[in-house]
Steps between C-alpha positions, in 0.01 A plus 500: 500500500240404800421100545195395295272223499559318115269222584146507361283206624112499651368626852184440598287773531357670834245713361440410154289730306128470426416239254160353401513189648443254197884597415837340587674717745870457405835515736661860477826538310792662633676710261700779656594855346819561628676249290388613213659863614830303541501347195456797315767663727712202426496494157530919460842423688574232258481760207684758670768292592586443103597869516833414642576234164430764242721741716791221473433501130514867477844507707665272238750609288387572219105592694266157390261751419208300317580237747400735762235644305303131396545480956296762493259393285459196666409668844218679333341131430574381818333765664208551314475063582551603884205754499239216258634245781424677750105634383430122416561413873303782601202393273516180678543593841160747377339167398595303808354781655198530353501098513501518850224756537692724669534750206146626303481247167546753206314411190773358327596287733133360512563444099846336608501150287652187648616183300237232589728256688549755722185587584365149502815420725377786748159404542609174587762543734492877615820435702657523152474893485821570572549349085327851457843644495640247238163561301524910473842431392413300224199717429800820484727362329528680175270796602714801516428778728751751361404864392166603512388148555621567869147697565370200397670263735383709789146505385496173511565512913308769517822764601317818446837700496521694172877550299568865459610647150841444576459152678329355183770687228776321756346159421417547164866633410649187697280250335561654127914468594482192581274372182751699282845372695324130467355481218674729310835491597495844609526639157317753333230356212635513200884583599762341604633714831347441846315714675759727763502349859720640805518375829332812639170395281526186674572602874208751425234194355636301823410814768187559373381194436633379854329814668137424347486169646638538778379848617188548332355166369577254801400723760118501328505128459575470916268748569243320329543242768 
């Protein structure tokens, strides 16, 4: 895994972009991409690695078979948590962007509300930006952009890219797993048996999901830059 800068802090600006000049000019903030990438990468090898544990189960005599299977089960919520991790650190590296003017302001980031102490804090002391990161966090925290709401996340930083028919069904299908393996304890409504699970469905969720973000969705988010 290459050697990336974690550390997000304020650099002045060289060329900072056209304001009207009744406005605060603020510092810019450093967020960087690339961790984000190795997070995601990080915690995709986290999942896999639980593989090996339901294998052990498996190779028990007699098999732990629900054991193995509940393993399973709990790698489909952990990735579908990698993947909503990893699009609410690219909507705010989007906003830093867009903070920073070096990204064109969409218009939902223009509608983007604040909590008052922060933006009373700002104005004051505009060496304080780099709270923006704390702020979007709080501002995030119990959005969800699972599912289709994933078109929405990348409106809001204005990502033009558009999710094919099978991109979006991929997402959905994840998402709808994970509600009914959380919130449902896997089982079917109104009977008592869980749904089926192998650990081929799983490895299969895990590729695709891995692929999409790393070879289609990522790629369009540097490029952007």
């Amino acid at each position: 895994m290459p050697t990336t800068n974690n550390s997000f802090g304020l650099v002045s600006r060289n060329n900072p972009p056209s304001r009207p000049s009744n406005t605060i000019v603020f510092p810019r903030i450093v967020f960087d991409l690339q961790p984000i990438l190795d997070r995601f990468n990080s915690n995709i090898t986290d999942i896999r690695s639980h593989f090996q544990t339901a294998d052990d189960l498996l190779a028990l005599q007699p098999p732990k078979q629900i054991a193995a299977e509940d393993i399973w089960r709990s790698q489909i919520v952990f990735l579908d948590s990698a993947l909503d991790f990893y699009i609410h650190e690219i909507v705010k590296y989007g906003i830093i962007k867009m903070f920073n003017g070096e990204w064109t302001e969409s218009n939902d980031y223009k509608k983007m509300k604040v909590r008052l102490s922060f933006a009373i804090d700002l104005a004051q002391n505009p060496n304080s930006a780099s709270m923006l990161l704390e702020e979007i966090d709080e501002m995030n925290k119990y959005n969800c952009f699972m599912g289709k709401k994933i078109k929405d996340a990348l409106k809001f930083i204005d990502i033009s890219y558009r999710l094919t028919s099978t991109q979006e069904k991929l997402l959905i299908d994840l998402y709808n797993r994970r509600n009914q393996i959380a919130h449902q304890a896997d089982r079917i409504p109104g009977q008592q048996q869980k749904q089926s699970i192998t650990k081929n469905y799983v490895e299969n969720f895990i590729n695709k999901i891995e692929t999409f973000v790393v070879n289609t969705l990522h790629p369009v988010i540097v490029a952007k830059n």
